[in-house]
C-alpha positions as CSV (number, residue, x, y, z in Angstrom):
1,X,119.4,143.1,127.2
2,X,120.4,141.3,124.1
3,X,119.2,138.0,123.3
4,X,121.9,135.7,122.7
5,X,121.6,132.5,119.9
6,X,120.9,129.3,121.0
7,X,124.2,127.2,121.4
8,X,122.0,124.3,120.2
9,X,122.8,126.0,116.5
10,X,125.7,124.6,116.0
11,X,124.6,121.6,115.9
12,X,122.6,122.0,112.5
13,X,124.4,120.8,109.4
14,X,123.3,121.0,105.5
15,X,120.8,117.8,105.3
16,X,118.2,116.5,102.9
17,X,115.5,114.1,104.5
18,X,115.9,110.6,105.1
19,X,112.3,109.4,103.9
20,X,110.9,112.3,102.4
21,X,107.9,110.5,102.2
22,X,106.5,110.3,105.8
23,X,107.9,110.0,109.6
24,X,110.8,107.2,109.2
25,X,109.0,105.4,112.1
26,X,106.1,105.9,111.1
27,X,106.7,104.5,107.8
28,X,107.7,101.3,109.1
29,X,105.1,100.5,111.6
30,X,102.3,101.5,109.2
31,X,101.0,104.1,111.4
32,X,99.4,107.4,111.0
33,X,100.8,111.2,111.9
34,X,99.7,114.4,112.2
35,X,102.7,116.8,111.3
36,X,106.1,116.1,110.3
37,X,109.9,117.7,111.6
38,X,113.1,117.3,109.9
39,X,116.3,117.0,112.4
40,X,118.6,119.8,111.5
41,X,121.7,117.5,112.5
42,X,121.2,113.9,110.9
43,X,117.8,114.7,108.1
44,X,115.8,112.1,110.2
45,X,112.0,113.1,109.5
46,X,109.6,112.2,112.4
47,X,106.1,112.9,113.6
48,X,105.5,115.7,115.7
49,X,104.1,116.0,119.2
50,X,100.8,116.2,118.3
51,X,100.8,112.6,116.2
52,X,100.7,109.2,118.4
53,X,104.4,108.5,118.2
54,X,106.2,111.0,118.8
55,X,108.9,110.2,117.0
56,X,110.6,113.5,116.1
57,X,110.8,114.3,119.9
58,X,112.1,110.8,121.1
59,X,114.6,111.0,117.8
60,X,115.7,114.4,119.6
61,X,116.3,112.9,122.8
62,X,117.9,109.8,121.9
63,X,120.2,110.9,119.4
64,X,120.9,114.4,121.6
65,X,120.3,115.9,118.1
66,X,118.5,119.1,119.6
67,X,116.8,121.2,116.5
68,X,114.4,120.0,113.7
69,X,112.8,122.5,111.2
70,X,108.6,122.0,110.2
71,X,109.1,119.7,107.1
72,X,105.5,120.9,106.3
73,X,104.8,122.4,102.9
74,X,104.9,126.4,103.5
75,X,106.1,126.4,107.2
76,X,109.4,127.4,107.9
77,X,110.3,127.6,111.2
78,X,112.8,125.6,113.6
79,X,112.3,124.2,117.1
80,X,115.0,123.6,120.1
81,X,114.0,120.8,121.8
82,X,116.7,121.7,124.8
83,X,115.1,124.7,125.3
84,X,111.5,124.4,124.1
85,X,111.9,127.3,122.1
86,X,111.5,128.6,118.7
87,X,115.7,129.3,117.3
């Protein structure tokens, strides 16, 4: 069986974060966040499942932007929100 790529992956383009600083939401509520992920489509930065908001997640499925990548320092992996898989 061979595992085929996600179809999601087309949707990533060359971005650079929109607030590098923090989780764009985040930022302007004053609020808090655990860990941050970087959309892979539009550079939106939001706060990962684990934080109050949410806001990577909802970003995902409002926009229908499907992949963000950690935006922690050292991690580099990416996440399919779609498929709730690592791509």
């Amino acid at each position: 069986m061979t595992l085929q790529p996600d179809p999601h992956l087309a949707m990533v383009r060359p971005v650079t974060p929109n607030t590098p600083q923090g989780c764009e939401e985040c930022l302007a509520q004053g609020t808090g966040w655990v860990h941050l992920r970087m959309c892979l489509t539009c550079g939106h930065v939001g706060c990962c499942d684990s934080s109050q908001g949410r806001h990577a997640r909802r970003h995902a499925a409002a926009s229908e932007h499907p992949i963000v990548q950690s935006y922690e320092p050292g991690e580099d992996w990416r996440w399919c929100f779609v498929d709730e898989a690592m791509v």
